[in-house]
Structure formats: structure tokens, C-alpha cells
Backbone of each chain as ProteinMPNN parsed JSONL, in Angstrom:
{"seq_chain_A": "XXXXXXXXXXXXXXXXXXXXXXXXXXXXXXXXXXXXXXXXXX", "coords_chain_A": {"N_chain_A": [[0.825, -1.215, 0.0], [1.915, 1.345, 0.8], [3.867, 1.709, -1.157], [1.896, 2.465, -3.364], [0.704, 4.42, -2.198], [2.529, 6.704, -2.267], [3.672, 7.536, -4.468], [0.766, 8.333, -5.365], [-0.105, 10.37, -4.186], [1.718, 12.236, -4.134], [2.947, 15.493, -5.004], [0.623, 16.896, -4.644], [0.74, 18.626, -3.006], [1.381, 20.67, -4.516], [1.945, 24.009, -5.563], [0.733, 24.013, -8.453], [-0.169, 22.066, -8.823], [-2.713, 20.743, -11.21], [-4.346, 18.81, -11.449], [-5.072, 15.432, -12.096], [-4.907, 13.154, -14.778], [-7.214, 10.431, -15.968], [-6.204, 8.132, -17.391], [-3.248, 8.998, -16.448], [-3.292, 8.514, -13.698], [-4.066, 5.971, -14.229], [-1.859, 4.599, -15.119], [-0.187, 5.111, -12.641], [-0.953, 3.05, -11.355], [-0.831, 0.581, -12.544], [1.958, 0.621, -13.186], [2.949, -0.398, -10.627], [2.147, -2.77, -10.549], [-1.279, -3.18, -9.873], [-3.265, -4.198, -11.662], [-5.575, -5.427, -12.106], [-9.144, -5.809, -12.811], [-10.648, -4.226, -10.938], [-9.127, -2.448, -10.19], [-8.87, -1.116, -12.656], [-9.239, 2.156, -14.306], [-9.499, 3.206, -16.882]], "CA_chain_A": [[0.0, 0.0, 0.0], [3.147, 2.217, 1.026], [4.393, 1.952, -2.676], [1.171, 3.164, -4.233], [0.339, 6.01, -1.771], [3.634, 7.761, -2.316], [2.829, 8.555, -5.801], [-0.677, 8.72, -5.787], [-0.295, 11.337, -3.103], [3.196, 12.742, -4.498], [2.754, 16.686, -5.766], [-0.637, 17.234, -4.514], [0.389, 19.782, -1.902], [2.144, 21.753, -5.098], [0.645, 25.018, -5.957], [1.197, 24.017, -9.782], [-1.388, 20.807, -9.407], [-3.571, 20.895, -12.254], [-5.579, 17.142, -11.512], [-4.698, 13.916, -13.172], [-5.743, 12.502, -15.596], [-7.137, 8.804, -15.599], [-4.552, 7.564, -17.937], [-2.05, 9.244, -15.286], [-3.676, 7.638, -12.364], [-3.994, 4.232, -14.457], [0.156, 4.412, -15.107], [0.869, 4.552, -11.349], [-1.777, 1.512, -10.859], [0.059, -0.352, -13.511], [3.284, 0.549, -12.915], [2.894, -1.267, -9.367], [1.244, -3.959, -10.62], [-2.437, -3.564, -9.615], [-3.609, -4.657, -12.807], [-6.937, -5.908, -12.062], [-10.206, -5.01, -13.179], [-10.782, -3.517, -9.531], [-7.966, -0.873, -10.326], [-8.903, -0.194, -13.619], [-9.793, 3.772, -14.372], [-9.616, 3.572, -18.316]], "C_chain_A": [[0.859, 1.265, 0.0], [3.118, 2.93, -0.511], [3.125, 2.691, -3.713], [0.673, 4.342, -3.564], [1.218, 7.324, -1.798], [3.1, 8.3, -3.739], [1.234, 8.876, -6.121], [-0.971, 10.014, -4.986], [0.822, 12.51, -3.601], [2.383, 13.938, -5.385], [1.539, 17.319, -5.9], [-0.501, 18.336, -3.8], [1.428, 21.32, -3.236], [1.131, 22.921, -5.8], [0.443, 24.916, -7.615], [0.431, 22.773, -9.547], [-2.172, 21.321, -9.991], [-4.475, 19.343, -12.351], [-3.931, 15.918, -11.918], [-5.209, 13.329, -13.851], [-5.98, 11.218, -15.543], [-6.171, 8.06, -16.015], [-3.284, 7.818, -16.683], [-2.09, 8.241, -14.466], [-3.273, 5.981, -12.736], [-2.688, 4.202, -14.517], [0.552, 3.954, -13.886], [0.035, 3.459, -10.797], [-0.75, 0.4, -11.301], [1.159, -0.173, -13.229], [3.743, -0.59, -11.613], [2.363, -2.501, -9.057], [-0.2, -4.435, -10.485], [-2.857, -3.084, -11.097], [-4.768, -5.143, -13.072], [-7.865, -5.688, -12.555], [-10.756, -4.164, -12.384], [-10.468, -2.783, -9.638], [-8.053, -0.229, -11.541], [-10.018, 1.066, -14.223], [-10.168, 4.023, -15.758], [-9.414, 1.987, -19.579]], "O_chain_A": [[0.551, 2.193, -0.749], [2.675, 3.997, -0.936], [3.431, 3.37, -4.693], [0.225, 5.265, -4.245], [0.915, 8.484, -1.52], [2.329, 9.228, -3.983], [0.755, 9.572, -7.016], [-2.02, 10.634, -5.158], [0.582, 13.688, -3.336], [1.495, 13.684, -6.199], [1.231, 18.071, -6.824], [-1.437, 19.136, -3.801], [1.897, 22.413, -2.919], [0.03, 22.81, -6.339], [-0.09, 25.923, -8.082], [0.443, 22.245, -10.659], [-2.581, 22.407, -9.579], [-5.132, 18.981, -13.327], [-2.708, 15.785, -11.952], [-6.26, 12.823, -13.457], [-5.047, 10.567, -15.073], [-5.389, 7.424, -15.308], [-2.595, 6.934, -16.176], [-1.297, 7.303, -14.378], [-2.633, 5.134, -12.114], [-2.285, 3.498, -13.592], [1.259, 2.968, -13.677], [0.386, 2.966, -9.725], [-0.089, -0.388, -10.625], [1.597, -1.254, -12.836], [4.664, -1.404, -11.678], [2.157, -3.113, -8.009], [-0.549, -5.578, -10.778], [-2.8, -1.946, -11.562], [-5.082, -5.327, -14.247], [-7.463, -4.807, -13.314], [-11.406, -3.258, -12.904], [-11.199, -1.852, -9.3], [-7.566, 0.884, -11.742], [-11.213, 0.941, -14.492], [-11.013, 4.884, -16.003], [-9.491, 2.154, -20.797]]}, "seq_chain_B": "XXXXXXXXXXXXXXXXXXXXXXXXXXXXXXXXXXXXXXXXXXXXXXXXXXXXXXXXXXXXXXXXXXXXXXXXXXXXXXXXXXXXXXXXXXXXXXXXXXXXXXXXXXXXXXXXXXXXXXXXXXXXXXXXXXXXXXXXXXXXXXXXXXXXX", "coords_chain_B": {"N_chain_B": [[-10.172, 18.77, -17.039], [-9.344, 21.242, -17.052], [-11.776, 22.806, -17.301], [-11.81, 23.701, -14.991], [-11.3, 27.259, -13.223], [-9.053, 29.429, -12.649], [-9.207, 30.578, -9.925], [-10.302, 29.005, -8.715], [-8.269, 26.898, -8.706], [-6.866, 28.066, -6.819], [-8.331, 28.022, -4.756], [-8.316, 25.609, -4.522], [-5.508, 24.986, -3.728], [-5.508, 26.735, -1.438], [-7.103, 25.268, 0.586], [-5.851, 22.324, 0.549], [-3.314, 23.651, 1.551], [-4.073, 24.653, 4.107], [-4.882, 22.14, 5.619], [-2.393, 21.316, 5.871], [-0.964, 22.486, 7.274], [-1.824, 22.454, 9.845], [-4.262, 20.75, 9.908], [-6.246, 21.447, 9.906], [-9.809, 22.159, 8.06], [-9.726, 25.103, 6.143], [-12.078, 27.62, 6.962], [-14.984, 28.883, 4.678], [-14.838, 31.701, 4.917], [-12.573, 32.371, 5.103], [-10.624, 31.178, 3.581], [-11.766, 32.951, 1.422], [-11.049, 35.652, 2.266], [-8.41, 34.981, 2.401], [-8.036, 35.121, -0.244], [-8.804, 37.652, -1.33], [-11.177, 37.156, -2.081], [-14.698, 36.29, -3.062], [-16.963, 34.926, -0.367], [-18.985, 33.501, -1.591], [-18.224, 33.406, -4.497], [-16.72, 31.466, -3.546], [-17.644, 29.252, -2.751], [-19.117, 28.776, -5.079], [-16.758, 28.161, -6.478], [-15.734, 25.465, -4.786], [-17.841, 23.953, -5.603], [-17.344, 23.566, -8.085], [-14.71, 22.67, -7.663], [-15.9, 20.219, -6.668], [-16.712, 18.588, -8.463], [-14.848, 18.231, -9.99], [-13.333, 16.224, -8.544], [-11.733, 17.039, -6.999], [-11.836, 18.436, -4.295], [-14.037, 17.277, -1.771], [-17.306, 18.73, -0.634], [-19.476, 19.767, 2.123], [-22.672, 19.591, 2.305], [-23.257, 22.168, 3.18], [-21.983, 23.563, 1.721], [-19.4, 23.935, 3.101], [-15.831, 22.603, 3.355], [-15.233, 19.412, 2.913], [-13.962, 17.157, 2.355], [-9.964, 16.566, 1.581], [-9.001, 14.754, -0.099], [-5.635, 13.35, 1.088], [-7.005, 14.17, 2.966], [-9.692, 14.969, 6.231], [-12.32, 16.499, 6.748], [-13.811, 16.396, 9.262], [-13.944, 14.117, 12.089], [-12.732, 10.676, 12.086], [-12.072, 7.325, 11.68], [-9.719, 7.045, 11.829], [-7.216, 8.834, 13.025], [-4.618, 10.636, 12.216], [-0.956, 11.336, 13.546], [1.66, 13.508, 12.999], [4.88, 14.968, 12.755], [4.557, 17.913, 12.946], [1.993, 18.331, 13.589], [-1.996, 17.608, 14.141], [-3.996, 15.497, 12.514], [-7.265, 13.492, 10.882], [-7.67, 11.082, 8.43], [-9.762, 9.731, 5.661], [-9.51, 6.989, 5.603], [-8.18, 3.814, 6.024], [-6.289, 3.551, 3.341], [-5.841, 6.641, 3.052], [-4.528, 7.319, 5.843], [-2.217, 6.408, 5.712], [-1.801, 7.937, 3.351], [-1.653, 10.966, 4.379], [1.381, 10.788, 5.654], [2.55, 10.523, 3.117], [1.641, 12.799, 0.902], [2.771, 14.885, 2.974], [5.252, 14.405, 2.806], [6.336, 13.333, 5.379], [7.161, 11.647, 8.507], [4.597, 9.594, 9.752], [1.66, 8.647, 12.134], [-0.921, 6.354, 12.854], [-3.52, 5.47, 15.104], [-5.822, 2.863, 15.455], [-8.385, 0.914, 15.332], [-8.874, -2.214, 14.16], [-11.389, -2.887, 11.106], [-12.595, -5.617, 11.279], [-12.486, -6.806, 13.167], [-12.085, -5.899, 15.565], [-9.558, -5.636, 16.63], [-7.21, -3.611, 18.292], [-4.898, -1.736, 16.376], [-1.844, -0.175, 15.587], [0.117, 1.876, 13.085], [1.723, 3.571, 11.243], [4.447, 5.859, 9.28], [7.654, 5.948, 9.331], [10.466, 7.623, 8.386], [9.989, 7.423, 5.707], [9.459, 4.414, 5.49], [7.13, 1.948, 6.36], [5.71, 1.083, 9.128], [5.128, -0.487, 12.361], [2.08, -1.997, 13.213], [1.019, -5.359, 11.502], [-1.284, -5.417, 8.78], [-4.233, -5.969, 6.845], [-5.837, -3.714, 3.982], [-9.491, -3.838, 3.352], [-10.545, -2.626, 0.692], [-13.209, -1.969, -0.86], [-14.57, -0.493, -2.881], [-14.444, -0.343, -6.374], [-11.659, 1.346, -7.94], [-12.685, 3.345, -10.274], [-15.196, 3.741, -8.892], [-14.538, 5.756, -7.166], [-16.14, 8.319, -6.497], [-18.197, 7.999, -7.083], [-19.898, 7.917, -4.35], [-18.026, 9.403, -2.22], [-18.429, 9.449, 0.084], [-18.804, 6.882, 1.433], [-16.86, 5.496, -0.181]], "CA_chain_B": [[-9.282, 19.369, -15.317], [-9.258, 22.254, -17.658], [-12.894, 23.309, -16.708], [-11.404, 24.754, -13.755], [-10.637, 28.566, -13.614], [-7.743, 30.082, -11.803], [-9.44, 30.951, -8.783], [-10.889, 27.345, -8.186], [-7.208, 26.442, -8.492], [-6.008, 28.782, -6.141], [-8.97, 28.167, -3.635], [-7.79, 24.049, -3.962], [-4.517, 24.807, -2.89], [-5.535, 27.423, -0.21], [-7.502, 23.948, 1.704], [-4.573, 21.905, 0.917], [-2.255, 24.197, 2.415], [-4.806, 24.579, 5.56], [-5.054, 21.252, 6.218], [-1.068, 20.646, 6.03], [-0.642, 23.352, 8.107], [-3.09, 22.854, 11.109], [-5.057, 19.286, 10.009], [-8.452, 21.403, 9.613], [-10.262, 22.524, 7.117], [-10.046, 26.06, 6.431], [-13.291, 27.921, 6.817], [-14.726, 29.174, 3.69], [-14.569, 33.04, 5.086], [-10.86, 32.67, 5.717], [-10.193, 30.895, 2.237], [-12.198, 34.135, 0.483], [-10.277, 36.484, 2.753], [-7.377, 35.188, 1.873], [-7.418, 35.236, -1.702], [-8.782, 38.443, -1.657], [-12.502, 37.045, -2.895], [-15.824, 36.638, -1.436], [-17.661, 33.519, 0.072], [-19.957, 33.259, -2.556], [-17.106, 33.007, -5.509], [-15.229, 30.404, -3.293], [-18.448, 28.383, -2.503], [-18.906, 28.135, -6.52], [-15.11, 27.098, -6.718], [-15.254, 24.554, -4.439], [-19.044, 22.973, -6.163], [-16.704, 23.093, -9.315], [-13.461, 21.305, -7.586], [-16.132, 18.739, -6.2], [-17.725, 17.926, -9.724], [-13.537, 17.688, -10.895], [-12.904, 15.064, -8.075], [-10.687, 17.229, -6.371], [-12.288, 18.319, -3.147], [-15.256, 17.172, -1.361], [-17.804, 19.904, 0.202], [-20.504, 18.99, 2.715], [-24.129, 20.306, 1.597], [-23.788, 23.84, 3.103], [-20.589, 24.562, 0.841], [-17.694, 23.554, 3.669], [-15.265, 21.34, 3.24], [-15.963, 17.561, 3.69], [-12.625, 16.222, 2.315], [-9.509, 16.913, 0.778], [-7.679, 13.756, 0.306], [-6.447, 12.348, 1.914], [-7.783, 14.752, 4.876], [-10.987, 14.613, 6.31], [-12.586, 18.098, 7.972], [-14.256, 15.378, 10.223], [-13.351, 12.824, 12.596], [-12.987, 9.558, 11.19], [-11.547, 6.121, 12.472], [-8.099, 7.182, 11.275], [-6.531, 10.253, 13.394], [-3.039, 10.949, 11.932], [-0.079, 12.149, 14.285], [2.79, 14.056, 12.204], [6.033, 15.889, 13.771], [3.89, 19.171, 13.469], [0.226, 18.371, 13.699], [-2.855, 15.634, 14.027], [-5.467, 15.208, 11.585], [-7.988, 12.979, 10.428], [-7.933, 10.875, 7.64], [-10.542, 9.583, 5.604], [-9.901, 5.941, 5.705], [-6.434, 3.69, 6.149], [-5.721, 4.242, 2.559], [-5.257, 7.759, 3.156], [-3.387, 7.379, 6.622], [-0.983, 6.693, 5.188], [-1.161, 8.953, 2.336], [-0.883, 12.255, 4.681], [2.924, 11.237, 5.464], [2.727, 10.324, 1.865], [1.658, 14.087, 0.417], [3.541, 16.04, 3.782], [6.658, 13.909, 3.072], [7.223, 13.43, 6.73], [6.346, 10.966, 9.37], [2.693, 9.767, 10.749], [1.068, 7.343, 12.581], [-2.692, 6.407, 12.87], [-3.662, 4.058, 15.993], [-7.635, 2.536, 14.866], [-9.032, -0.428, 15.288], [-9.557, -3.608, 12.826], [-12.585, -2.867, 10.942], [-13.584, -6.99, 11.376], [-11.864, -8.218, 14.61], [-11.703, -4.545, 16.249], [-7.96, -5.322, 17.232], [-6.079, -2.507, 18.399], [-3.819, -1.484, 15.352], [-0.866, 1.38, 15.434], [0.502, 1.815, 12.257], [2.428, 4.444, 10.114], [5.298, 5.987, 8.526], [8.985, 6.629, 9.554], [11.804, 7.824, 7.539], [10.226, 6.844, 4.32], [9.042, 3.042, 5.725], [6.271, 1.74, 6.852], [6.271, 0.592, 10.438], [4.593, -1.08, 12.898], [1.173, -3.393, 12.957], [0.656, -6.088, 10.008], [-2.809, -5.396, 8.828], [-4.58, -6.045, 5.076], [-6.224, -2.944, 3.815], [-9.944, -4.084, 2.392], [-10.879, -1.606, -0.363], [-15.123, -2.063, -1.112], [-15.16, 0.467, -3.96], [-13.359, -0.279, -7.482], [-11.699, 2.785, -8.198], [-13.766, 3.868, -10.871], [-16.159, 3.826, -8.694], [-14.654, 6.156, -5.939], [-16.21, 9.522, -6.119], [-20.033, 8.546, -6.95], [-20.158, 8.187, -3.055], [-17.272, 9.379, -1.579], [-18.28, 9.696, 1.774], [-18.579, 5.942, 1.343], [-15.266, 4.93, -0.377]], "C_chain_B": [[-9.342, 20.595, -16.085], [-10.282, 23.457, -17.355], [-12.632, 24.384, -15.507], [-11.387, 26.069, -13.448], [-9.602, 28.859, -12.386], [-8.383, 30.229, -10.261], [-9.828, 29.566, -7.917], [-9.422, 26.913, -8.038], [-6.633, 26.52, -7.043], [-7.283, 28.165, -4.21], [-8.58, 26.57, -3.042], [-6.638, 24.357, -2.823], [-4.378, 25.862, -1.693], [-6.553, 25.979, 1.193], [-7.078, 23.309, 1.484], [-3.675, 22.664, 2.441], [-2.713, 24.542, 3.927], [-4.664, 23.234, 6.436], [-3.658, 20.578, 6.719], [-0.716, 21.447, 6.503], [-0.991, 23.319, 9.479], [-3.589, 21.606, 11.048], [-6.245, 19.574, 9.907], [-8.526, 21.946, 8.166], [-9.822, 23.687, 6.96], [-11.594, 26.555, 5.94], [-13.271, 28.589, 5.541], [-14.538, 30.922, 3.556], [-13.238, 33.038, 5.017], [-10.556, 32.443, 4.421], [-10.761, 32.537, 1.626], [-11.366, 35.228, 0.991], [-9.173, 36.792, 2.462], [-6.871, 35.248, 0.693], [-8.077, 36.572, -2.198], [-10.639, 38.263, -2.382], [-13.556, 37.131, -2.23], [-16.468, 34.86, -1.55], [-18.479, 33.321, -1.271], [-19.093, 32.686, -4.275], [-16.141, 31.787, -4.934], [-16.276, 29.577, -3.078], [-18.394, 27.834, -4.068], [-17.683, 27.511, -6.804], [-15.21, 26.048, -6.259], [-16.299, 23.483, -4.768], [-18.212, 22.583, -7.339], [-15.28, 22.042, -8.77], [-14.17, 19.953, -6.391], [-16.319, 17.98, -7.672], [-15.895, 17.407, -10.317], [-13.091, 16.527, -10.05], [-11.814, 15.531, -7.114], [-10.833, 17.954, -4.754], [-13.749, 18.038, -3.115], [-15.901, 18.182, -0.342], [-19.186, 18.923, 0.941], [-22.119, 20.194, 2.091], [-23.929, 21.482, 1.643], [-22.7, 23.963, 2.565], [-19.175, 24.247, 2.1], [-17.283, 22.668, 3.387], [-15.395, 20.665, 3.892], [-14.221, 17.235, 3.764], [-11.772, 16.576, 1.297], [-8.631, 16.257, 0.895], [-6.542, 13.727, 0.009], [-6.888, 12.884, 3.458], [-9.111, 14.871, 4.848], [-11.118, 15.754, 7.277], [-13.424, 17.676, 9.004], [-13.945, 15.129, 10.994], [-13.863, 11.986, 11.936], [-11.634, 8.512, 12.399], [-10.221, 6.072, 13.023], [-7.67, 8.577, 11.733], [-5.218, 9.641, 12.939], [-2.032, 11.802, 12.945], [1.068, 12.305, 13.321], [3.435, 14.422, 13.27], [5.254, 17.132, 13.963], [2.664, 19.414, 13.579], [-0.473, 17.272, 13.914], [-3.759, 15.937, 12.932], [-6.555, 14.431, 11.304], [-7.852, 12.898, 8.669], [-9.158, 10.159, 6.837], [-10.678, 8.123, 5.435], [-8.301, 5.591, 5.728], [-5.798, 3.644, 4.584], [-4.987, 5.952, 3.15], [-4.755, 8.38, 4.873], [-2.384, 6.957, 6.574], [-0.59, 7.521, 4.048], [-1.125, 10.716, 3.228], [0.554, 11.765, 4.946], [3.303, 10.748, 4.481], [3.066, 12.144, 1.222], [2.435, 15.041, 1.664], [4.716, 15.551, 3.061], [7.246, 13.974, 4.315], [6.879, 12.255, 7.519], [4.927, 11.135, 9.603], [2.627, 8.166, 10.848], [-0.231, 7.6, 12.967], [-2.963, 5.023, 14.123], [-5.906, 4.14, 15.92], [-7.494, 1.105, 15.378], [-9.44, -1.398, 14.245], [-10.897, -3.155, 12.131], [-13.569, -3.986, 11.447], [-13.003, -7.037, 12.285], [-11.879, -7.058, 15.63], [-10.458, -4.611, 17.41], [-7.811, -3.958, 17.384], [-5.124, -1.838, 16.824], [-3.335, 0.042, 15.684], [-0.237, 0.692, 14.139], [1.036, 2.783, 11.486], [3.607, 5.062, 9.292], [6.506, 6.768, 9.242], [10.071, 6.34, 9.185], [11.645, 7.172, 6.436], [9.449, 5.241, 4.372], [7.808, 3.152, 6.261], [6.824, 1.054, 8.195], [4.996, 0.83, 11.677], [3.152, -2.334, 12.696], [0.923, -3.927, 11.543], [-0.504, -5.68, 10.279], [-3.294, -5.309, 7.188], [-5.543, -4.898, 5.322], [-7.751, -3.494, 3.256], [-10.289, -2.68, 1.817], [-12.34, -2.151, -1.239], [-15.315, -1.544, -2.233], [-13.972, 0.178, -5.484], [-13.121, 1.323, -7.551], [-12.12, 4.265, -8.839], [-14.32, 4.567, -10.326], [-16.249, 5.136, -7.551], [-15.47, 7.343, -5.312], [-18.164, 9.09, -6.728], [-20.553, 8.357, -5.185], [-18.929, 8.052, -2.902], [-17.041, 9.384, -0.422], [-18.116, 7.592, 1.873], [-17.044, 4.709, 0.922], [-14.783, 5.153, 0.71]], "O_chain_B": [[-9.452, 21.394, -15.155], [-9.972, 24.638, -17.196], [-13.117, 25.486, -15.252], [-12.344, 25.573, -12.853], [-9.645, 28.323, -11.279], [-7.615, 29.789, -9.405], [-9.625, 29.291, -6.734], [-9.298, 26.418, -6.918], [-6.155, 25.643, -6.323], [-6.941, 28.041, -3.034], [-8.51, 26.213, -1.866], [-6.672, 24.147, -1.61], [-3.342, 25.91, -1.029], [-6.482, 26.012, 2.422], [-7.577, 22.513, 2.28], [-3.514, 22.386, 3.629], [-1.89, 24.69, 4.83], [-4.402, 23.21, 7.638], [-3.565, 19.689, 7.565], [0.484, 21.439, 6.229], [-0.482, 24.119, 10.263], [-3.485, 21.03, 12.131], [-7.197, 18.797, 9.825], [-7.614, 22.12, 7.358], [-9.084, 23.791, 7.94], [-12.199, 26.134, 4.955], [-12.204, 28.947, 5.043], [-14.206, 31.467, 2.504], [-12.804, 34.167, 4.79], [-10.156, 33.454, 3.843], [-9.82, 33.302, 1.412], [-10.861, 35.883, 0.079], [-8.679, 37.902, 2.264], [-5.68, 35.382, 0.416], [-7.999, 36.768, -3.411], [-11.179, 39.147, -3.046], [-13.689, 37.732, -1.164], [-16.42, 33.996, -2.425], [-17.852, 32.48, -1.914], [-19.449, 31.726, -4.957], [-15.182, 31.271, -5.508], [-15.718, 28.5, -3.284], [-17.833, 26.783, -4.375], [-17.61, 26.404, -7.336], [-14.843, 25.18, -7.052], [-16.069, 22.314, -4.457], [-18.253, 21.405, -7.694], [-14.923, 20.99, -9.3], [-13.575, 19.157, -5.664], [-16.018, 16.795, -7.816], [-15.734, 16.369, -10.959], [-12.43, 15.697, -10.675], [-11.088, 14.744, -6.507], [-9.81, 17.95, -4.069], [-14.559, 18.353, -3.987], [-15.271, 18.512, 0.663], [-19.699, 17.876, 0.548], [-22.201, 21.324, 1.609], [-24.179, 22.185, 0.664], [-22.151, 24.885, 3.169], [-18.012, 24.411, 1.732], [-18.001, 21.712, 3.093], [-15.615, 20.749, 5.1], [-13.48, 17.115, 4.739], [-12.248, 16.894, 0.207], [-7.623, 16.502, 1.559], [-6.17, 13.999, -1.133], [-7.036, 12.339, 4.551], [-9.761, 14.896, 3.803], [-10.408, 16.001, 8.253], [-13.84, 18.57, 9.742], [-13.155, 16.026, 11.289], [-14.923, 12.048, 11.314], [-10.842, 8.791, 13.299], [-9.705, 5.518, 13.993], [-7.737, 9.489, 10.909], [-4.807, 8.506, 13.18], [-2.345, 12.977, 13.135], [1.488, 11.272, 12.798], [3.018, 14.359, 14.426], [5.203, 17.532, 15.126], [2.197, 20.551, 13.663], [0.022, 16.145, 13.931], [-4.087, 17.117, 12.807], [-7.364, 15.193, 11.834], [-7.875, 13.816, 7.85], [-9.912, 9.857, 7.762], [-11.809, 7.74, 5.133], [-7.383, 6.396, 5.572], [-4.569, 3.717, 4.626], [-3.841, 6.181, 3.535], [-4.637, 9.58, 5.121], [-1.552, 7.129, 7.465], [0.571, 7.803, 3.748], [-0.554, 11.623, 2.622], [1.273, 12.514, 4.284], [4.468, 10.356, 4.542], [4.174, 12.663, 1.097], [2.751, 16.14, 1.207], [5.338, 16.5, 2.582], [8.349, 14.48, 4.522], [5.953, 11.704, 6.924], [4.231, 12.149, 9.662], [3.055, 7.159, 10.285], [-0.68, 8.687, 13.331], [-2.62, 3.853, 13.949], [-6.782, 4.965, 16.182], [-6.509, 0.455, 15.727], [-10.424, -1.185, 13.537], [-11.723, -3.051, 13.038], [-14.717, -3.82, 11.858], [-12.857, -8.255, 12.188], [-11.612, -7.464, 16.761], [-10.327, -4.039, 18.492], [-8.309, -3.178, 16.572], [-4.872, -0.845, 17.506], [-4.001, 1.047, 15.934], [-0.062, -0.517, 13.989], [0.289, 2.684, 10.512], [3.626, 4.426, 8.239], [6.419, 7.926, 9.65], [10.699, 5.301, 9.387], [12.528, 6.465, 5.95], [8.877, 4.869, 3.348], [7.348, 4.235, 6.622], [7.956, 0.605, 8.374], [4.254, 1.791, 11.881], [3.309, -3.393, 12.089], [0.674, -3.201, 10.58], [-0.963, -5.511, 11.408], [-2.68, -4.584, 6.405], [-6.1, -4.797, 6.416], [-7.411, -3.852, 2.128], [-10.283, -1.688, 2.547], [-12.213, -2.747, -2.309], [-16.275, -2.011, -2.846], [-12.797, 0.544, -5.456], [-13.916, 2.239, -7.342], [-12.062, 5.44, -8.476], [-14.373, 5.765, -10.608], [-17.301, 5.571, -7.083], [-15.588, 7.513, -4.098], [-19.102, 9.886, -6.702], [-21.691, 8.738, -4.911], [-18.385, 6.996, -3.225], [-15.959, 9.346, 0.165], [-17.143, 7.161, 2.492], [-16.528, 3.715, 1.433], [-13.607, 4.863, 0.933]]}, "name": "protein", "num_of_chains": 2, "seq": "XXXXXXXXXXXXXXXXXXXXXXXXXXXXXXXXXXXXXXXXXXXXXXXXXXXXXXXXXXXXXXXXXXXXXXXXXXXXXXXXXXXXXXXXXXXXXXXXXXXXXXXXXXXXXXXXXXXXXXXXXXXXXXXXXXXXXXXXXXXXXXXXXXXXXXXXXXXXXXXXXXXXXXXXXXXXXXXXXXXXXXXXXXXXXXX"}
């Protein structure tokens, strides 16, 4: 859980956030392996 | 995310920066105050950064949630080096010393067995109680009830 809350959380407190996009979001799912149909955004 | 306008931006990261400052909300007089606007222009901002997914407001226009903080109590109090908070579930107690980048720990209870659990983050690690996270909501799904996710 560690490994996916660092980036899913990472650059949110920057005054230069502009969102994410689902694709984004789906990258750092996938990147970490949750691959499931559970985790998928797009 | 484009939908947005500048001021909705600015009003996000003025209840960010409240909540990582302090652990509350800020009120929505203080947010308009401080950006120089009025309640009524920051209430519309923050109906538009609920509809984008990026904060949650409670009916009368205050903030509900701005994860992973919660302008609540909730199961999950967070202790940092410079504050406590409330998070809005053990996903996101561990994501405040995720987004501070600092230490925290959250001491809750099991949802099913209502063990004891301490659990959170120092120097980068995780540390202390084993415990499986369940997660009820595909992610999709998280923001048509978020008070629920």
C-alpha cells in the first residue's frame, strides 16, 4: 500500500497541481502492478 | 481538469495548504479572505473542484474532504512531527505522510476483529502493525459516493 500512496499522493500539496488525468492515475496503478479489473480507471 | 478557472485552483490549494498546516479545514470566510474574494465566488469554486474530483464539500458549501484529509473525525486520526489530523480511511493514513513527506502514525481499530492497530510511517518506511487494507469500492467507482469509499 506504502508503494502506491507515495505517488498517488506525491505533488498534490504543489501550488502548480492541475488534476490527473485517468490515464495518469492508471500508469501509477500499472506501474505497481495492480492490474486488475478492480484498479482499472480507463 | 481544464474546466477549472484560476481561482478554483487557487482556492484548492488554499484547503490543501490549511489542512497541512493545522489538520483542519479552512473555513470558507478565511479561504475568500485570503485570496482576496468573497464567500460566494469560493463556494462556486469549491461545487466546481467537487464535480472535478478534487475536493469534497458537505451540503452547506464547507469542506468535507480533501484527500487524503478529512474536515471530520474519522476512524483514522493521523499524528505528524507538526500536527494531528484525520484521515478519511487507512488508505489515506498513510497517504498524509505520503503528500507532507514526513512521518505519521494512525492508531484505529480492525474494521472486522476490532484489534487494536498502530501503524504508520517513519523515515520513508512503513512501520509497525501487520494489517490487510480491504478496499469495497473499485476505483472507478470512488467519487459517486465518496463519503462511502
Amino acid at each position: 500500500m506504502w508503494a502506491l500512496v507515495q505517488p498517488w499522493y506525491g505533488g498534490r500539496l504543489d501550488e502548480g497541481w492541475r488534476g490527473r488525468s485517468a490515464e495518469e492515475a492508471q500508469a501509477i496503478l500499472d506501474g505497481i502492478g495492480l492490474t486488475g479489473e478492480f484498479w482499472r480507471l480507463v | 481538469m481544464s474546466a477549472l478557472e484560476a481561482l478554483d485552483w487557487a482556492v484548492r490549494t488554499r484547503v490543501y495548504r490549511g489542512f497541512a498546516e493545522t489538520g483542519r479545514a479552512p473555513e470558507v470566510a478565511r479561504i475568500a479572505a485570503d485570496l482576496g474574494s468573497t464567500e460566494h465566488r469560493v463556494r462556486a469554486g469549491l461545487t466546481r473542484l467537487f464535480d472535478a474530483h478534487e475536493v469534497a464539500v458537505h451540503e452547506d458549501g464547507s469542506v468535507w474532504m480533501a484527500n487524503p484529509f478529512s474536515a471530520v473525525p474519522t476512524d483514522y486520526p493521523v499524528r505528524t512531527p507538526h500536527m494531528s489530523c484525520w484521515a478519511n480511511c487507512a488508505w489515506d493514513a498513510l497517504g498524509v505522510p505520503a503528500i507532507l513527506g514526513t512521518d505519521g502514525w494512525t492508531r484505529t481499530r480492525c474494521a472486522e476483529s476490532g484489534a487494536e492497530l498502530d501503524f504508520g510511517v517513519e523515515g520513508g518506511a512503513l512501520v509497525g502493525d501487520d494489517a490487510v487494507i480491504h478496499l469495497l469500492t473499485p476505483l472507478r467507482d470512488a467519487w459517486v459516493d465518496i463519503g462511502f469509499t
